[in-house]
C-alpha positions as YAML, in Angstrom:
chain: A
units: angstrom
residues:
- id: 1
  name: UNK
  ca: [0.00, 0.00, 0.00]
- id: 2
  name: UNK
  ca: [1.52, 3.28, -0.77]
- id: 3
  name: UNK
  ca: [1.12, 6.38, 1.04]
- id: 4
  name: UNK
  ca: [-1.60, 9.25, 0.83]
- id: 5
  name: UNK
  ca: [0.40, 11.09, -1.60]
- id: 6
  name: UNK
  ca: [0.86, 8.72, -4.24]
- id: 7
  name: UNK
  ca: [4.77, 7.95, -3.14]
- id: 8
  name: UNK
  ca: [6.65, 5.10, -2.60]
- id: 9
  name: UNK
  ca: [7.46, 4.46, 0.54]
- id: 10
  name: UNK
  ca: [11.26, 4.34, 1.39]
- id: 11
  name: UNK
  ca: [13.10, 1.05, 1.75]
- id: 12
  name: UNK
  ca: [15.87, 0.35, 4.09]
- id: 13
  name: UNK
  ca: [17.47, -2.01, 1.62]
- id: 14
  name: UNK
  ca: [20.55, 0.63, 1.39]
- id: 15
  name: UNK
  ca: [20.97, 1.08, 4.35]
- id: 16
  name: UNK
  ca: [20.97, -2.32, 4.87]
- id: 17
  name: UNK
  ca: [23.66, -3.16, 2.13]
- id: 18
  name: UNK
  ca: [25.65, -0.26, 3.60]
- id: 19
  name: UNK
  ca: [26.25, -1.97, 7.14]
- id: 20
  name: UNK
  ca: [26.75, -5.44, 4.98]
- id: 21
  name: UNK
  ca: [29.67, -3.65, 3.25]
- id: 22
  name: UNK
  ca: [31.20, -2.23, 6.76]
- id: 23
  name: UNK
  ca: [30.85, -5.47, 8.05]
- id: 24
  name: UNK
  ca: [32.85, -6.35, 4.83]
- id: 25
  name: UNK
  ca: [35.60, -3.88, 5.03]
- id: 26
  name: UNK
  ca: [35.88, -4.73, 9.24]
- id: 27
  name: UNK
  ca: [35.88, -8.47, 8.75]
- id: 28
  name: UNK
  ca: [38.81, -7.99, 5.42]
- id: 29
  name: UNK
  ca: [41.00, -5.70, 8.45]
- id: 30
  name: UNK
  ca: [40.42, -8.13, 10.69]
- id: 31
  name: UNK
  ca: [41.92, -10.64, 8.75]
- id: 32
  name: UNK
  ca: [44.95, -8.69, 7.54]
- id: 33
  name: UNK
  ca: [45.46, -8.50, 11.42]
- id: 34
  name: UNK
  ca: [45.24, -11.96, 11.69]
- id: 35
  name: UNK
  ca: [47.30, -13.03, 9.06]
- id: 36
  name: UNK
  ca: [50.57, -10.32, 10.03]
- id: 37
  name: UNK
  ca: [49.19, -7.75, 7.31]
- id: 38
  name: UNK
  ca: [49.08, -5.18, 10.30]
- id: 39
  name: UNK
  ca: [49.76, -2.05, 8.15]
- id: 40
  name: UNK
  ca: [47.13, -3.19, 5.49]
- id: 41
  name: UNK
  ca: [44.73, -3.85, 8.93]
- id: 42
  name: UNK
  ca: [45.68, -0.83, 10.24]
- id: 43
  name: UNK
  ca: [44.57, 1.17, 7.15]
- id: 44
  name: UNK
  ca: [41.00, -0.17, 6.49]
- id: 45
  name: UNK
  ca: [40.37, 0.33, 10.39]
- id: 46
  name: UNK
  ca: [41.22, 4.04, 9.93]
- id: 47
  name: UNK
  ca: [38.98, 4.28, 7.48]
- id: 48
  name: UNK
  ca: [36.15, 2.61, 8.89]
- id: 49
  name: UNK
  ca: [37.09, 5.28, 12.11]
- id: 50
  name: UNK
  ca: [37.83, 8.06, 10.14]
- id: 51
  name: UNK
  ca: [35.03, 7.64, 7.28]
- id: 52
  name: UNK
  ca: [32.17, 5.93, 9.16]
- id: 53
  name: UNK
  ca: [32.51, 7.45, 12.58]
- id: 54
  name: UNK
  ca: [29.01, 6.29, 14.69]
- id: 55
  name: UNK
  ca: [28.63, 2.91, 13.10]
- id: 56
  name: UNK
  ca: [29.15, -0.09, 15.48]
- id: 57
  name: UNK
  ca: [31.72, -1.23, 12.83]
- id: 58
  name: UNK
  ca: [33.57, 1.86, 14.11]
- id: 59
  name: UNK
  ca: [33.41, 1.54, 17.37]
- id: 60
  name: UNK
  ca: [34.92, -1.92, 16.83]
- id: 61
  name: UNK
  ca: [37.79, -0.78, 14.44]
- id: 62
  name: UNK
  ca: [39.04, 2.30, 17.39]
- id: 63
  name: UNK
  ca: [39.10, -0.66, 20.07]
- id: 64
  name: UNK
  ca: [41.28, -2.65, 17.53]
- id: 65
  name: UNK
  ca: [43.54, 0.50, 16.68]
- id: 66
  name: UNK
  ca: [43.85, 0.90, 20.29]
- id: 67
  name: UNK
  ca: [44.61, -2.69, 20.70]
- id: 68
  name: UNK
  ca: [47.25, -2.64, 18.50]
- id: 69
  name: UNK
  ca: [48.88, 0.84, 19.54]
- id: 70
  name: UNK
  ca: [49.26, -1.10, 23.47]
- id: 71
  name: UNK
  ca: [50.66, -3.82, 21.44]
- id: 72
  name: UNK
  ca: [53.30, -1.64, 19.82]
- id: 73
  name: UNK
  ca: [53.88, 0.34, 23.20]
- id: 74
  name: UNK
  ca: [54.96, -3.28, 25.04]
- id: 75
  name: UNK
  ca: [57.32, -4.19, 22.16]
- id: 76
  name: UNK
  ca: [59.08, -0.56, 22.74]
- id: 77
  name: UNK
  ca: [57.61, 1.25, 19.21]
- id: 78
  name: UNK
  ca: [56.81, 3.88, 21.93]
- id: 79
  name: UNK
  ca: [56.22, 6.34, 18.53]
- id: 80
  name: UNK
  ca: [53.98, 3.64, 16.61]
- id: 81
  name: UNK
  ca: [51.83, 4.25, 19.62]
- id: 82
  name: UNK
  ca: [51.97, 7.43, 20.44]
- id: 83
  name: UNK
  ca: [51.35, 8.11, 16.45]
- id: 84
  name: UNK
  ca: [47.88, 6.04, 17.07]
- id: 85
  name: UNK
  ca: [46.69, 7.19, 20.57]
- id: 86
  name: UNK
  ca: [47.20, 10.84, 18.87]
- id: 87
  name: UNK
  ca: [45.44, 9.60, 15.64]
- id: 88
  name: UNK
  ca: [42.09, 8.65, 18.10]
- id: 89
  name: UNK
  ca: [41.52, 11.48, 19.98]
...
């Protein structure tokens, strides 16, 4: 049934294949993690931060930045991690 005014009523189907394709992009860096690909990991999660700010699948990718710039601050890369905690404030 359409509305009063003749128009079709919006669909959420984009927003819906929107959050499939963050998923996407957070599972891929999430692999490249996984696998030793840190800088390639490191990359898509800035861009799921930077680009997508709000999204759950941001939210995720900060804890994982943050994850990784105490990681590099126990091995001694003291500016690795400074260069990230800056990065995520």
């Amino acid at each position: 049934m359409t509305p009063d005014n003749g128009a079709i009523p919006e669909t959420h189907e984009s927003d819906d294949v929107d959050l499939a394709v963050l998923e996407r992009l957070l599972s891929m860096a999430q692999t490249y993690r996984s696998e030793g690909s840190v800088r390639q990991a490191m990359e898509m999660f800035w861009e799921l931060v930077e680009d997508f700010s709000g999204t759950p699948q941001a939210q995720v990718a900060r804890k994982a930045l943050l994850d990784l710039a105490m990681s590099y601050e126990r091995s001694g890369a003291r500016r690795e991690a400074r260069s990230i905690y800056e990065r995520l404030v």
